[in-house]
C-alpha positions as CSV (number, residue, x, y, z in Angstrom):
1,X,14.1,62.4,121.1
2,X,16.1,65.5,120.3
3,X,16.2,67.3,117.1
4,X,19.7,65.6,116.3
5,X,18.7,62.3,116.7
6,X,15.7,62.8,114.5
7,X,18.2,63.5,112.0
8,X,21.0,60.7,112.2
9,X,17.3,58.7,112.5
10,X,16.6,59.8,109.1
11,X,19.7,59.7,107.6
12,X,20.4,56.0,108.5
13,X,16.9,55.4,106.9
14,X,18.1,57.9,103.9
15,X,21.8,55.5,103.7
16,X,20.3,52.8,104.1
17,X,17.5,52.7,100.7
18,X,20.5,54.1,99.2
19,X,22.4,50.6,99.6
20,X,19.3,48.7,98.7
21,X,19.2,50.3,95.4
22,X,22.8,50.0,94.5
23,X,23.2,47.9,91.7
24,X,26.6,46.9,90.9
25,X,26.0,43.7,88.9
26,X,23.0,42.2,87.4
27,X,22.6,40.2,90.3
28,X,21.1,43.2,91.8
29,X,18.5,44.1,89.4
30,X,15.8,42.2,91.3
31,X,16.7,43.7,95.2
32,X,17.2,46.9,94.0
33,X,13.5,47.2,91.7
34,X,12.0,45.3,94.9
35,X,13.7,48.1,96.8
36,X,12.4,51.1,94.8
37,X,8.9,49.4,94.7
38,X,9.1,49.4,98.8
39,X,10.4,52.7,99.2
40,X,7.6,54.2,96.5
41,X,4.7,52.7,98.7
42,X,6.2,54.0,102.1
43,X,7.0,57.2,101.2
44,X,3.3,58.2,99.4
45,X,1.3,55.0,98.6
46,X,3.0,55.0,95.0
47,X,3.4,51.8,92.6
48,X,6.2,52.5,90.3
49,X,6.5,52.4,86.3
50,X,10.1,52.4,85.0
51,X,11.7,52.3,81.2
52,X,15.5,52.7,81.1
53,X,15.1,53.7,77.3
54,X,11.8,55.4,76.2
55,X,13.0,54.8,72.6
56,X,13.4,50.9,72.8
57,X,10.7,48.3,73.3
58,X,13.2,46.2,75.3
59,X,11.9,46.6,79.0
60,X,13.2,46.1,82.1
61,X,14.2,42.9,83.0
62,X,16.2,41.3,85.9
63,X,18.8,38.8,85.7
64,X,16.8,35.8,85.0
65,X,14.9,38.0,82.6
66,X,12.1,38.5,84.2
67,X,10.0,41.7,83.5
68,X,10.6,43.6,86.4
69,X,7.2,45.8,85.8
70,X,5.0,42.5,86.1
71,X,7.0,40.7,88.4
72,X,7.9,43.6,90.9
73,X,6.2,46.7,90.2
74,X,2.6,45.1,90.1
75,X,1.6,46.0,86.5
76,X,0.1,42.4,86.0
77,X,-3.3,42.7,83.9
78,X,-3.0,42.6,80.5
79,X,-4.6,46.1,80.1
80,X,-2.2,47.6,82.4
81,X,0.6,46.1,80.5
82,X,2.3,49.3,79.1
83,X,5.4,47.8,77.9
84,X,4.0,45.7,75.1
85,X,3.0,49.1,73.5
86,X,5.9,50.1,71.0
87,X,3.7,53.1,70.1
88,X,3.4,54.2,74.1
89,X,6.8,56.3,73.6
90,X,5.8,58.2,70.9
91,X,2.3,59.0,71.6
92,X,2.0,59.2,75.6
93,X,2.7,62.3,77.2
94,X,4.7,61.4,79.5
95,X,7.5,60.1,77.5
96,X,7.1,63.1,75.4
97,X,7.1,65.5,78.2
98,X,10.7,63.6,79.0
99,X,12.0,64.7,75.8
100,X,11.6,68.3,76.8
101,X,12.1,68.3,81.0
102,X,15.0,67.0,82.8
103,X,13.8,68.2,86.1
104,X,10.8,65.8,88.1
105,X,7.3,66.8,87.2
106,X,3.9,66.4,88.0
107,X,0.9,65.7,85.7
108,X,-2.6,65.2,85.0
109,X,-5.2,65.8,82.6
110,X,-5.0,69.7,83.3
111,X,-1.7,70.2,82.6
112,X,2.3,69.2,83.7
113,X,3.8,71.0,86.6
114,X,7.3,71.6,86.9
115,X,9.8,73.2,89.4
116,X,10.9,75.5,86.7
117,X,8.4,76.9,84.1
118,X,9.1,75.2,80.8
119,X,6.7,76.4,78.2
120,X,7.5,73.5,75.4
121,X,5.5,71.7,77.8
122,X,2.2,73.4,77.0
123,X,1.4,72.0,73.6
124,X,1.5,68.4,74.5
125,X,-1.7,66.9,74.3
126,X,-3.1,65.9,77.6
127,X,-7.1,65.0,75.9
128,X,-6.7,61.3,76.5
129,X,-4.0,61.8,79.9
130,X,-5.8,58.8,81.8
131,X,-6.4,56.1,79.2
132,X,-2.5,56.8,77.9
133,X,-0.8,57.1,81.7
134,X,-3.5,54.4,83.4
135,X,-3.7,56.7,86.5
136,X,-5.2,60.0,86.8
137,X,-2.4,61.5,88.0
138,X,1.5,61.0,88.0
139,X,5.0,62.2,89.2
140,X,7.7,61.5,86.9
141,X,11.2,61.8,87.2
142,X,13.1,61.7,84.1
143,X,16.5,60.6,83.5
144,X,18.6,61.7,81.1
145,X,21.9,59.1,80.0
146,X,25.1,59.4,78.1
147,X,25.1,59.0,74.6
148,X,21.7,60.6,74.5
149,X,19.7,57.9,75.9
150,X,16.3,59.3,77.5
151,X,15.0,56.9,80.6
152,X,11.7,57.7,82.9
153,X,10.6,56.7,86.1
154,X,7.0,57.2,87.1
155,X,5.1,57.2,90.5
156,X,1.1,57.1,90.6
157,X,-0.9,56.5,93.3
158,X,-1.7,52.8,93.8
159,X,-5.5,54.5,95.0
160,X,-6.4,55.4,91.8
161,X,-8.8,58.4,92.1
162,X,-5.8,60.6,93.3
163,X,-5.9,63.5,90.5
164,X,-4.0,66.1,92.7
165,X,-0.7,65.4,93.1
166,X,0.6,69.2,94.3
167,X,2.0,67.9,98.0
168,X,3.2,64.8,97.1
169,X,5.2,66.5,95.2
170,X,6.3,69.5,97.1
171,X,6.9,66.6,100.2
172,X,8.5,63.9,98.0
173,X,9.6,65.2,94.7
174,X,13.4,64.8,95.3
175,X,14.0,62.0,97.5
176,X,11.9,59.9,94.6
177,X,14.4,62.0,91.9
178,X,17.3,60.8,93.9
179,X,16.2,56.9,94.0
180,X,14.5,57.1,91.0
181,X,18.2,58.2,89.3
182,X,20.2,56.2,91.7
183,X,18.5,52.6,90.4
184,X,18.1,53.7,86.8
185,X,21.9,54.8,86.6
186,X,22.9,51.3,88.1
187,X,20.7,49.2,85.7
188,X,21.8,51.4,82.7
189,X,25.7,50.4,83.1
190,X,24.9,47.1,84.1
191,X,23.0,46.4,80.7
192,X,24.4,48.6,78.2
193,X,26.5,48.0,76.0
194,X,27.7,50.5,73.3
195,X,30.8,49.4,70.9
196,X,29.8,51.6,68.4
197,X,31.3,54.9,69.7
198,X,34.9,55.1,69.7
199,X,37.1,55.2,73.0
200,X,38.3,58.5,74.4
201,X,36.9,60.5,71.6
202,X,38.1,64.2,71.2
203,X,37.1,66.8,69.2
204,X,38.8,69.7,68.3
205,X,36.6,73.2,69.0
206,X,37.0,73.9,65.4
207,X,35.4,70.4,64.2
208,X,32.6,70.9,67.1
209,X,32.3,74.7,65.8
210,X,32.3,73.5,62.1
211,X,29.4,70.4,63.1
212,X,27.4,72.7,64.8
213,X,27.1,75.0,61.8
214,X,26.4,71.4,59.6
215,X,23.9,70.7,62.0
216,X,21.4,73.9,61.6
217,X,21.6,73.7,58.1
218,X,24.0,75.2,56.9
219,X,26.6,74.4,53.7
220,X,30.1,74.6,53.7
221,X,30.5,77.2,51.3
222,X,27.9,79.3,54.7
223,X,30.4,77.9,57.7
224,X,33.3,79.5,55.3
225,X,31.8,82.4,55.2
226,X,31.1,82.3,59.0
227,X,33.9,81.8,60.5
228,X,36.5,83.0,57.7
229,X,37.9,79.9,56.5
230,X,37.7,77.9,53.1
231,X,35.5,74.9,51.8
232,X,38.3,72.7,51.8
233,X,39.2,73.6,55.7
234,X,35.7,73.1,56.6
235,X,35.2,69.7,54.8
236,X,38.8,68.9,56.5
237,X,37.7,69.2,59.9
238,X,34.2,67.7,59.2
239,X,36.1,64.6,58.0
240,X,38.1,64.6,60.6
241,X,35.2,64.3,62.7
242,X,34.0,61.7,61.2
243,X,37.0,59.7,61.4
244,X,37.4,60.2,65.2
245,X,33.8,59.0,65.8
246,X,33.4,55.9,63.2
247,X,30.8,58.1,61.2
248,X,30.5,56.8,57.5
249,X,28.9,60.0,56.4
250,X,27.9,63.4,57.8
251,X,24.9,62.8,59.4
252,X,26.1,59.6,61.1
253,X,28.5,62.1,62.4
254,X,26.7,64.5,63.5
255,X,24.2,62.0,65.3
256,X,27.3,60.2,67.1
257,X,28.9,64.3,68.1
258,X,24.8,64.1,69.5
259,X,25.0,61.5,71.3
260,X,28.3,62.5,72.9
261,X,27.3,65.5,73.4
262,X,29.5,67.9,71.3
263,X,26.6,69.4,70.0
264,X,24.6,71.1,72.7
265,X,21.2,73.3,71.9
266,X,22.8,73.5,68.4
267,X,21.2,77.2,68.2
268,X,22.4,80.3,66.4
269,X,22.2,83.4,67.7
270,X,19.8,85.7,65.9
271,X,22.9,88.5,65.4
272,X,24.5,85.6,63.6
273,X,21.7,85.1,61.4
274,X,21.4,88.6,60.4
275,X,25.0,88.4,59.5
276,X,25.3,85.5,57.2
277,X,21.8,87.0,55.8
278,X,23.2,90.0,54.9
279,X,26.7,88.1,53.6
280,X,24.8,85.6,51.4
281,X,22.4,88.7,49.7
């Protein structure tokens, strides 16, 4: 078989788990997580963990509401049961290490490997890695959602003295990003639901520029100074915000600007800093 036909082999195969984990209705849930699970153990002998929202205790479920970790991904025993532990998100590593990568990593207890260097990911605690992940080793594919919802997807090796995890990684990093996304993505707008943030919401630049300033700290008699307008046109714009988004107060607004996005790193550059230092003396 020539080189071509290897490839239109492989990209059948490649179309094909593609369709298995489309979820288009609820319906799907259950094919598509069976789907994932299937392609996980084919590709490197992986059983799957996923939570479409690292900060709710609601797990997965299927349509019948079935707990798709238990009843598909194999997490059965009661010790193994990972989902039933509200305190998991804050504490593992993993979900922490989520907070801080968007990229796929790999981990164990002597450290997280990423594509990219990251160093926020050195001061996560890794002392108690096996007894929080329940594997010795895991790749994790994080998913960041609109509206600043944080989902993961984990893959450890159903033989459970892997610890190394290096060319699994290199080998299978992104096609288990791209499924990992592609059934996580489908379940998330299948099951969400958010009525709380207004429809076609548009800020000006000067309310994000004015929320952005709110949101490192700083007063409105500071923003004035900053960017050479009054209190009044500064509250203005913030309440204008505000009244776009549904906010009762500033910080709701400045959470739902967040959540869409508005916001970004919400850092301030360091000449900046001098400047309103040496304005405020």
């Amino acid at each position: 078989m020539g080189s071509a036909s290897l490839y239109d082999v492989a990209a059948r195969g490649f179309h094909t788990n593609c369709d298995r984990i489309t979820i288009t209705t609820k319906a799907d849930i259950r094919g598509a997580a069976e789907a994932l699970r299937d392609i996980a153990k084919e590709l490197g002998n992986f059983r799957v963990a996923a939570c479409a929202n690292i900060a709710s205790k609601q797990p997965m479920e299927d349509a019948d509401g079935n707990v798709l970790a238990s009843e598909v991904f194999g997490w059965a025993t009661s010790k193994d049961q990972w989902w039933q532990k509200p305190q998991l998100a804050l504490t593992s590593p993993l979900p922490i290490a989520c907070r801080y990568e968007s990229e796929p990593f790999w981990a164990n207890t002597d450290g997280i490997r990423t594509r990219a260097i990251n160093p926020l990911l050195d001061s996560i605690d890794l002392t108690h890695f096996g007894e929080m992940v329940n594997a010795p080793a895991v790749i994790v594919v994080p998913i960041h959602l609109p509206f600043g919802q944080i989902a993961a997807v984990s893959f450890s090796p159903i033989n459970n003295r892997r610890d190394d995890l290096s060319e699994e990684f290199e080998e299978y990093s992104e096609a288990l990003e791209y499924y990992a996304r592609k059934f996580i993505n489908g379940y998330s707008r299948v099951t969400s639901h958010r009525p709380w943030i207004p429809k076609n919401c548009r800020l000006t630049k000067r309310e994000v520029e004015c929320l952005r300033w709110a949101a490192v700290g700083k007063t409105d008699v500071e923003t004035a100074m900053i960017i050479g307008r009054s209190c009044a046109t500064i509250r203005f714009h913030i309440h204008n915000a505000a009244t776009k988004l549904g906010a009762v107060n500033r910080s709701q607004t400045l959470f739902k600007a967040t959540q869409l996005g508005y916001m970004g790193s919400v850092a301030v550059h360091e000449s900046t800093r001098d400047e309103l230092t040496n304005m405020t003396n």
